[in-house]
N, C-alpha and C positions, 0 to 999 in steps of 0.2 A: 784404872780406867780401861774401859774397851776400846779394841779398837772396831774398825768401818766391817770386818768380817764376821769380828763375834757378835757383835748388833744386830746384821744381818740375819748370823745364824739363831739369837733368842727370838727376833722376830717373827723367824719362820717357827720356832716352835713353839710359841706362840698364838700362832694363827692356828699350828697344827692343833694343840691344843683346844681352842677357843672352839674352835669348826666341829667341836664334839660334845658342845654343849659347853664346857667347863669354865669358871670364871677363872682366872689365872693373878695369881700374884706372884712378884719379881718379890726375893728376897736379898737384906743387901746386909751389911755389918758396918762399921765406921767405929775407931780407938780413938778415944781422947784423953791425953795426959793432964789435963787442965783443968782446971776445979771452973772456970767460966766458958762455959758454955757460949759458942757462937751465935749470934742474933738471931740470924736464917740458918735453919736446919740444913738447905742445900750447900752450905760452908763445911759440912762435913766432908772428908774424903768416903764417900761411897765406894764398896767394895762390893760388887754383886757377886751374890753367890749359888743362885738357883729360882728357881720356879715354883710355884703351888699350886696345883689344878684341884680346882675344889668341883664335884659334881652334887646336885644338888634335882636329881630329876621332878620331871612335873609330873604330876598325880594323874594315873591311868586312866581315870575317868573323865577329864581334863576335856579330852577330845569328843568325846560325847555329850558331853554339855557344853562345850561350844558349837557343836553340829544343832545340837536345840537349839541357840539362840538365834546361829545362821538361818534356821527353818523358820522365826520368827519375824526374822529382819530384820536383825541388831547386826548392825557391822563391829567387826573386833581391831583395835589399834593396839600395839603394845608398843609403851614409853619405858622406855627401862635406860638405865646408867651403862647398860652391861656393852659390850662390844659389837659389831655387827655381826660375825660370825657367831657367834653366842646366840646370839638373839635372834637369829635366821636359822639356827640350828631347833631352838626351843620352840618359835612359834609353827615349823614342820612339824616334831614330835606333837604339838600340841593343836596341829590343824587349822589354823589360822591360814587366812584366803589369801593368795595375794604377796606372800614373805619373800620372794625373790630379789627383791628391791627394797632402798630405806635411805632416812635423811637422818645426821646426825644434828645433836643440838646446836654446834658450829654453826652448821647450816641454812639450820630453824631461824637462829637469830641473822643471819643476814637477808633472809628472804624478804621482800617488803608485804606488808598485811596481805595485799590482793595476791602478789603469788604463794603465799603461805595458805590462803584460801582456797588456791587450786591445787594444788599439792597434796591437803590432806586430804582432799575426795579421791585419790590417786594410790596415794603411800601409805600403810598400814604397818609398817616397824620404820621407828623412832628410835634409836642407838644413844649412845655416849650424852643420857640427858641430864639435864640441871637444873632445877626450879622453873628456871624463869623461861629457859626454853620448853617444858612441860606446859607453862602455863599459856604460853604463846600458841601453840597444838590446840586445846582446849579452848581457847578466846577462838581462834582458826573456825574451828568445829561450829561452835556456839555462833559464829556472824555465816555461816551457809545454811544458818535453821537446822541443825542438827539440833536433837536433843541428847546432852553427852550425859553420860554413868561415866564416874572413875571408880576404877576400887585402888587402893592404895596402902601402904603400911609405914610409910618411912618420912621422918620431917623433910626431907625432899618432893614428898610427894605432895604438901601443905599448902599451897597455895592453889593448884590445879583442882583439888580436893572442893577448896573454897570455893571456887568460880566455875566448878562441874554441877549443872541441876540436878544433880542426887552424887554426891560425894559418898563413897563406903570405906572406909576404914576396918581392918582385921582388928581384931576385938583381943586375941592374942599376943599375938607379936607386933602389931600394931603400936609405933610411938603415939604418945599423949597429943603431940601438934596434930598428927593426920586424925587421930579421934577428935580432936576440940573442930578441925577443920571441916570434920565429915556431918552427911545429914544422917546417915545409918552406921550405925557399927556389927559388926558380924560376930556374934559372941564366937564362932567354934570355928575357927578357921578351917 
Protein backbone atom coordinates (compact mmCIF):
# COMPACT_ATOMS: atom_id res chain seq x y z
CA UNK A 1 0.00 0.00 0.00
CA UNK A 2 0.98 3.62 -0.62
CA UNK A 3 1.10 5.78 1.55
CA UNK A 4 -0.53 10.02 1.32
CA UNK A 5 3.34 10.94 -0.10
CA UNK A 6 3.95 8.35 -2.65
CA UNK A 7 0.41 9.09 -4.17
CA UNK A 8 1.02 12.45 -4.23
CA UNK A 9 4.25 11.99 -5.77
CA UNK A 10 2.77 9.30 -8.83
CA UNK A 11 0.25 11.86 -9.15
CA UNK A 12 2.44 14.55 -9.95
CA UNK A 13 4.21 12.30 -12.34
CA UNK A 14 1.54 11.69 -13.80
CA UNK A 15 0.15 14.94 -14.67
CA UNK A 16 3.92 15.50 -15.61
CA UNK A 17 3.50 12.86 -17.89
CA UNK A 18 0.04 13.41 -19.23
CA UNK A 19 0.93 17.43 -19.81
CA UNK A 20 3.18 15.88 -22.92
CA UNK A 21 0.81 14.35 -24.64
CA UNK A 22 1.33 10.74 -23.21
CA UNK A 23 -1.46 8.28 -22.05
CA UNK A 24 -0.03 6.92 -18.89
CA UNK A 25 -0.68 3.53 -17.23
CA UNK A 26 -0.02 2.59 -13.55
CA UNK A 27 1.37 -0.75 -13.48
CA UNK A 28 0.62 -3.03 -10.44
CA UNK A 29 1.48 -7.08 -9.52
CA UNK A 30 -0.71 -8.98 -7.00
CA UNK A 31 0.49 -13.10 -5.73
CA UNK A 32 -2.08 -15.36 -5.13
CA UNK A 33 -1.56 -18.75 -3.25
CA UNK A 34 -5.05 -19.91 -3.88
CA UNK A 35 -6.41 -21.85 -6.69
CA UNK A 36 -10.02 -19.47 -6.02
CA UNK A 37 -9.82 -16.62 -7.13
CA UNK A 38 -11.43 -13.56 -5.25
CA UNK A 39 -14.91 -12.31 -6.68
CA UNK A 40 -13.75 -8.67 -7.11
CA UNK A 41 -10.38 -8.20 -8.61
CA UNK A 42 -9.97 -5.10 -6.12
CA UNK A 43 -9.54 -8.04 -3.26
CA UNK A 44 -6.33 -8.46 -4.67
CA UNK A 45 -3.51 -6.96 -2.57
CA UNK A 46 -2.26 -4.56 -5.24
CA UNK A 47 1.42 -3.70 -5.43
CA UNK A 48 2.20 -0.80 -7.80
CA UNK A 49 5.11 -0.91 -9.41
CA UNK A 50 5.56 1.82 -11.98
CA UNK A 51 4.21 3.94 -14.86
CA UNK A 52 3.78 3.61 -18.73
CA UNK A 53 3.78 6.56 -20.89
CA UNK A 54 2.66 5.63 -24.12
CA UNK A 55 3.15 8.60 -26.90
CA UNK A 56 1.18 8.06 -29.71
CA UNK A 57 1.57 11.69 -31.84
CA UNK A 58 -1.04 13.20 -34.07
CA UNK A 59 -0.35 13.19 -37.87
CA UNK A 60 1.48 16.47 -39.18
CA UNK A 61 -0.98 17.23 -41.35
CA UNK A 62 -3.59 17.15 -38.76
CA UNK A 63 -3.27 20.91 -38.19
CA UNK A 64 -3.79 21.83 -41.53
CA UNK A 65 -6.70 20.12 -42.21
CA UNK A 66 -8.29 21.41 -39.33
CA UNK A 67 -7.28 24.98 -40.34
CA UNK A 68 -9.47 23.93 -43.62
CA UNK A 69 -12.33 23.01 -41.86
CA UNK A 70 -12.08 26.05 -39.40
CA UNK A 71 -11.95 28.27 -42.88
CA UNK A 72 -15.19 26.47 -43.56
CA UNK A 73 -16.93 26.86 -40.39
CA UNK A 74 -17.08 23.52 -38.88
CA UNK A 75 -16.33 23.94 -35.27
CA UNK A 76 -13.98 21.02 -33.79
CA UNK A 77 -14.92 19.29 -30.25
CA UNK A 78 -12.85 16.49 -29.00
CA UNK A 79 -14.47 13.78 -26.80
CA UNK A 80 -12.02 11.56 -25.86
CA UNK A 81 -11.54 8.90 -22.60
CA UNK A 82 -8.01 10.35 -22.23
CA UNK A 83 -7.03 12.84 -19.36
CA UNK A 84 -7.25 16.62 -19.40
CA UNK A 85 -3.87 17.31 -19.61
CA UNK A 86 -3.56 14.88 -22.57
CA UNK A 87 -6.15 16.18 -24.34
CA UNK A 88 -5.29 19.78 -23.89
CA UNK A 89 -1.83 18.91 -24.88
CA UNK A 90 -3.07 17.07 -28.30
CA UNK A 91 -5.75 19.31 -29.26
CA UNK A 92 -2.70 22.45 -29.08
CA UNK A 93 -0.43 20.22 -31.14
CA UNK A 94 -3.21 19.67 -33.26
CA UNK A 95 -4.77 23.35 -33.40
CA UNK A 96 -8.04 23.01 -32.25
CA UNK A 97 -9.70 26.52 -31.06
CA UNK A 98 -10.45 27.17 -27.84
CA UNK A 99 -8.35 23.93 -25.62
CA UNK A 100 -7.54 25.98 -22.61
CA UNK A 101 -10.68 24.87 -20.78
CA UNK A 102 -12.87 21.29 -20.69
CA UNK A 103 -15.58 19.33 -18.94
CA UNK A 104 -15.17 16.00 -17.97
CA UNK A 105 -17.81 13.25 -18.40
CA UNK A 106 -18.56 13.39 -14.55
CA UNK A 107 -19.57 16.50 -15.21
CA UNK A 108 -21.53 16.14 -18.55
CA UNK A 109 -23.67 14.02 -16.76
CA UNK A 110 -24.51 16.14 -13.89
CA UNK A 111 -25.18 19.15 -16.01
CA UNK A 112 -29.00 19.50 -16.62
CA UNK A 113 -30.00 19.42 -20.69
CA UNK A 114 -30.36 23.34 -20.80
CA UNK A 115 -26.93 23.91 -19.09
CA UNK A 116 -25.27 21.27 -21.08
CA UNK A 117 -26.78 23.14 -23.95
CA UNK A 118 -24.77 26.16 -23.09
CA UNK A 119 -21.80 24.66 -22.30
CA UNK A 120 -21.11 22.98 -25.42
CA UNK A 121 -21.40 26.25 -27.60
CA UNK A 122 -18.53 27.34 -25.08
CA UNK A 123 -16.34 24.03 -24.35
CA UNK A 124 -14.51 22.38 -27.11
CA UNK A 125 -12.48 19.27 -25.07
CA UNK A 126 -14.47 16.74 -23.40
CA UNK A 127 -11.96 14.70 -21.02
CA UNK A 128 -12.45 11.28 -19.07
CA UNK A 129 -15.52 10.29 -21.46
CA UNK A 130 -17.92 7.40 -21.41
CA UNK A 131 -20.75 6.50 -23.75
CA UNK A 132 -23.38 7.92 -22.27
CA UNK A 133 -21.76 11.05 -21.47
CA UNK A 134 -20.33 11.28 -25.24
CA UNK A 135 -23.76 10.80 -26.14
CA UNK A 136 -25.25 13.58 -23.98
CA UNK A 137 -22.48 16.07 -25.84
CA UNK A 138 -23.97 15.14 -29.17
CA UNK A 139 -27.92 15.12 -28.14
CA UNK A 140 -26.30 18.95 -26.47
CA UNK A 141 -25.07 19.69 -30.07
CA UNK A 142 -28.00 18.40 -32.07
CA UNK A 143 -30.99 20.34 -29.69
CA UNK A 144 -28.90 24.16 -30.35
CA UNK A 145 -29.31 23.13 -34.41
CA UNK A 146 -25.99 22.23 -34.84
CA UNK A 147 -25.43 19.79 -37.37
CA UNK A 148 -22.88 17.31 -35.63
CA UNK A 149 -20.11 14.83 -37.82
CA UNK A 150 -18.65 12.23 -35.29
CA UNK A 151 -15.76 10.43 -36.40
CA UNK A 152 -14.99 7.73 -34.13
CA UNK A 153 -13.37 4.18 -33.83
CA UNK A 154 -14.00 2.57 -30.54
CA UNK A 155 -17.41 0.56 -29.22
CA UNK A 156 -17.37 3.44 -26.84
CA UNK A 157 -17.85 5.67 -29.42
CA UNK A 158 -21.34 3.61 -30.47
CA UNK A 159 -23.90 5.37 -29.58
CA UNK A 160 -22.82 9.00 -30.27
CA UNK A 161 -21.80 7.56 -33.67
CA UNK A 162 -25.78 6.50 -33.88
CA UNK A 163 -27.36 9.85 -32.82
CA UNK A 164 -24.50 12.08 -34.90
CA UNK A 165 -26.13 13.05 -38.57
CA UNK A 166 -23.27 11.76 -40.39
CA UNK A 167 -21.56 9.20 -38.04
CA UNK A 168 -17.85 8.10 -39.50
CA UNK A 169 -16.34 5.28 -38.32
CA UNK A 170 -12.35 4.40 -39.29
CA UNK A 171 -12.54 1.67 -41.67
CA UNK A 172 -9.20 0.23 -40.16
CA UNK A 173 -8.81 0.18 -36.64
CA UNK A 174 -12.33 0.95 -36.26
CA UNK A 175 -14.55 -1.69 -33.92
CA UNK A 176 -17.54 -3.48 -35.81
CA UNK A 177 -20.19 -1.47 -33.27
CA UNK A 178 -18.79 2.16 -34.32
CA UNK A 179 -18.80 0.60 -38.17
CA UNK A 180 -22.49 -0.94 -37.70
CA UNK A 181 -23.23 2.56 -35.67
CA UNK A 182 -21.70 4.85 -38.49
CA UNK A 183 -23.34 6.40 -41.62
CA UNK A 184 -19.74 6.34 -43.47
CA UNK A 185 -16.75 4.45 -42.93
CA UNK A 186 -13.22 5.67 -43.96
CA UNK A 187 -11.68 2.77 -45.63
CA UNK A 188 -7.72 4.31 -45.16
CA UNK A 189 -7.53 5.65 -42.05
Amino acid sequence: KMNEQDKHDVGEAIKTMASHGNRVIAVCSASWGNKDFPQNQDDFDWQFEGLLALYDPPKKELKMVFDQWYSAGITIKLLTGDYEVTAMNVARETGIKNCDTGINGEEVMQLSKEELQSRVKQVNIFTRMFPDAKLRVIDALKANDEIVAMIGDGINDGPALRSSQIGIAMGDKGTEIAKEASDLIVIDD
